[in-house]
C-alpha positions, 0 to 999 in steps of 0.5 A: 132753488130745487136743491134748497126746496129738496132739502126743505123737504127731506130735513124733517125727516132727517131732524126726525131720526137724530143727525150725526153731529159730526160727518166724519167716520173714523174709519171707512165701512165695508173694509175688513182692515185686518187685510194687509195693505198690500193686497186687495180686497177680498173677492177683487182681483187686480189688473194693472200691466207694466206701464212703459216709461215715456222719454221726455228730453231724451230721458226716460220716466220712471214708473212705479207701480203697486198696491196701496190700501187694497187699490192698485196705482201707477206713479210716473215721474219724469227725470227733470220733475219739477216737485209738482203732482198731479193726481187722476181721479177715473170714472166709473168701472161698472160693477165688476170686482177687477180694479185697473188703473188709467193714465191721464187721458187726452194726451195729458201724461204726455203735457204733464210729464214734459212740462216737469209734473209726476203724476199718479193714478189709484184704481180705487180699492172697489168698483161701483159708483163709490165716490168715498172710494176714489176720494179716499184712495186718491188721498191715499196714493198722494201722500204715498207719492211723499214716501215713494219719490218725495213730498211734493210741493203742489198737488192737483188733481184732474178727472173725468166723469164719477172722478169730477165727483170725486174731485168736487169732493175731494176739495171739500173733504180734505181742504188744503190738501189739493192746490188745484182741480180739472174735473172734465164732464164731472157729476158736480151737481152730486145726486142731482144726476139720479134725480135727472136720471128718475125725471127721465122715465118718470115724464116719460111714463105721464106723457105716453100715459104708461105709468110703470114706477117702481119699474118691474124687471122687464121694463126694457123689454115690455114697456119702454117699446110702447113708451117710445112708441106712443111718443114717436121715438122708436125711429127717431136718430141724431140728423134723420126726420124728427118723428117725435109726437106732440106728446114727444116733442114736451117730453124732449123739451123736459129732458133739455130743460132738466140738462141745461136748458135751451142750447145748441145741439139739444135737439140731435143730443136727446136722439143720440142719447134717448134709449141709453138712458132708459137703460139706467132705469132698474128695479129697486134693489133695497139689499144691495150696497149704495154703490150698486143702487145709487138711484136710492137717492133720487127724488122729484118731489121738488121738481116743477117741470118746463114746459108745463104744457099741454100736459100739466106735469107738475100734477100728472108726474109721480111724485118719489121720495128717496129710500134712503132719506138719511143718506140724501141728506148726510153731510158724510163722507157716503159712497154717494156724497154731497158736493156744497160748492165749497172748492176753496182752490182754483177749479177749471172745468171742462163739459160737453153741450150735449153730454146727457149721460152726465148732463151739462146741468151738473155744472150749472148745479155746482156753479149756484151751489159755489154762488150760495156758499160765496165761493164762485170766485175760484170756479172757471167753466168751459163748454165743449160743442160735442154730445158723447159723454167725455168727447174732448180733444188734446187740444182742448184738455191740454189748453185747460190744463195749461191754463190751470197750472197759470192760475194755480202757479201765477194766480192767472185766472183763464177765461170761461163761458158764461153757463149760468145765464140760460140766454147765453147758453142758448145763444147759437154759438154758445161753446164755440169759444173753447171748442177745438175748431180743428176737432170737427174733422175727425170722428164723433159727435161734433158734426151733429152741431152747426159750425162755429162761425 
């Protein structure tokens, strides 16, 4: 309903200035084509380190590894391969100019080279949150995979983090193309993330009664400390005494409501995560690209908050609207874009219960959009008892695999939570079912939760 009253909002501003009837641009901006292929953009440089081969029954992978359309990659195929590809979209890499590559992360190189896949991984051709860029080069890499080793038969697609983005997208930009997606602790509420990020410092400076928006340069240093303070957070620590004031205490009732709702393990989840994410706030940089102010995006003017009291915030909040209208609502291919919920294949998704970096509210956000376009049906969801942003175990990225390659293979839909129902993910044990039991005993954020019985 926020979505759908955003967009109500926005669109005339958008019917206003003449939208682009076709979505699609011929060619990606920013990119100087006249650079060979083979080389990186200017001012970027690459890292990517030869890859040892795994040995996989007795016999050793083979790893190719280069450059393609200005973004580095590694492929690695095992001998046996089965003609199944699976492709690694990353996460974000920060701002800086050097593009490297990941392997499959959880031990999921190790299951998907044993169990016959290859797989390949881009570097993207820029860093930046540029979603436009993995989806592209992720596209890229495969069908270059087609010329390197050959045509595969299958190809799916797993990531984590600004790669769920990429996935999410990638199944909507390229339909057909892929045959299957894991995206774990993904961003597949798309700008909902900015939003929830805004929302943060915005309730924030109404409850403490220290209004500073647009945030001046020294908002970490000169006015989060006193925020905190007239909220009681500046002691507050995942498992100590709860310090927050009553002031505090709505505030932290906003942030669960905005990531998710009531739901074991919020409670320590907002101390763990509360002065990171007043570090995401910055000054607003008109001049710099998309990719480096993505929070240009963002608005509450659609925003109706929970718990309204003791302090009205639907009246007491700043109201902001995007700097840049346009893009919220293009349906391009933007380096920010919009996922519909139009995934068309077997998607099985994996997030953490107290992960407030990318909250648990992107996966709700992409379950209504996939509910209102009809497409639920292909959408298996999982919740994971841990707080750290992309805190999985082997075990339980290797079941989630596993399970999407019987869907995709055998037409074997697996099991999931139920995370649109807020009663049931506000059921004590909600998350117990795909959470590794034996995980608790290492290290992480999984012992902040009460044990699954």
């Amino acid at each position: 309903m926020r979505k759908r009253l955003v967009v109500s909002l926005l669109g005339l501003v958008l019917l206003a200035g003449g939208a682009p009837a076709v979505a699609e641009p011929q060619a990606v901006p920013g990119i100087d084509h006249r650079v060979p292929d083979d080389q990186p953009l200017p001012g970027h440089t690459v890292d990517n380190p030869p890859l040892a081969p795994e040995v996989v029954d007795g016999r050793p992978t083979r790893v190719l590894q280069g450059i393609h359309r200005h973004s580095a990659y590694t492929v690695e195929v095992p001998a046996r391969w089965n003609g199944r590809l699976a492709m690694w979209a990353h996460g974000y890499r920060g701002t800086g100019t050097v593009l490297t590559v990941d392997p499959p992360a959880f031990g999921l190189r190790t299951r998907m080279l044993a169990q016959g896949y290859a797989w390949a991984a881009s570097s993207y051709y820029t860093n930046g949150y540029d979603v436009r860029a993995g989806v592209t080069a992720t596209r890229d890499l495969a069908e270059h995979f087609g010329r390197l080793v050959a045509k595969p038969r299958q190809v799916l697609i797993a990531g984590v983090s600004m790669g769920g983005h990429v996935i999410g997208r990638s199944l909507e930009q390229y339909p057909g193309f892929y045959d299957g997606a894991l995206p774990m602790c993904g961003v597949l509420g798309d700008h909902e993330l900015f939003d929830f990020f805004l929302d943060y410092q915005l309730t924030a400076q109404a409850l403490s009664g220290i209004g500073s928006y647009p945030v001046p340069a020294d908002y970490l240093t000169a006015v989060v400390p006193r925020i905190q303070d007239a909220l009681g957070l500046s002691t507050l620590v995942p498992g100590g005494p709860d310090t927050v004031t009553g002031r505090g205490a709505q505030f932290r009732s906003v942030v669960v409501d905005r990531s998710g709702g009531p739901r074991p393990g919020a409670t320590p989840a907002f101390a763990y995560w509360k002065d990171f994410l007043f570090g995401l706030a910055t000054p607003p940089a008109d001049d710099a690209p998309l990719a480096l102010d993505p929070g240009r995006l963002a608005t509450n003017l659609g925003t109706r908050y929970r718990p309204n009291s003791p302090v009205d915030l639907d009246r007491e909040v700043q109201r902001v609207a995007p700097r840049d209208w346009r893009t919220r609502l293009s349906p391009a291919l933007t380096e920010v874009p919009r996922i519909a919920g139009r995934p068309g294949v077997p998607v099985l998704s994996l997030h953490g219960l107290g992960d407030l970096f990318v909250p648990f509210s992107m996966e709700q956000d992409y379950r209504a959009d996939a509910a209102r376009t009809g497409q639920s049906g292909w959408l298996v969801q999982r919740a994971v008892r841990t707080v750290a942003h992309c805190e999985f175990s082997p075990a339980e990225a290797g079941a989630a695999w596993n399970d999407l390659v019987a869907w995709t293979e055998h037409g074997k839909k697996p099991a999931g939570d139920v995370i649109g129902d807020r009663a049931a993910v506000a059921a004590p044990d909600f998350g117990c079912r795909f959470t590794d039991r034996a995980a608790y005993s290492g290290p992480g954020t999984r012992r902040l939760f009460a044990p699954c019985p």
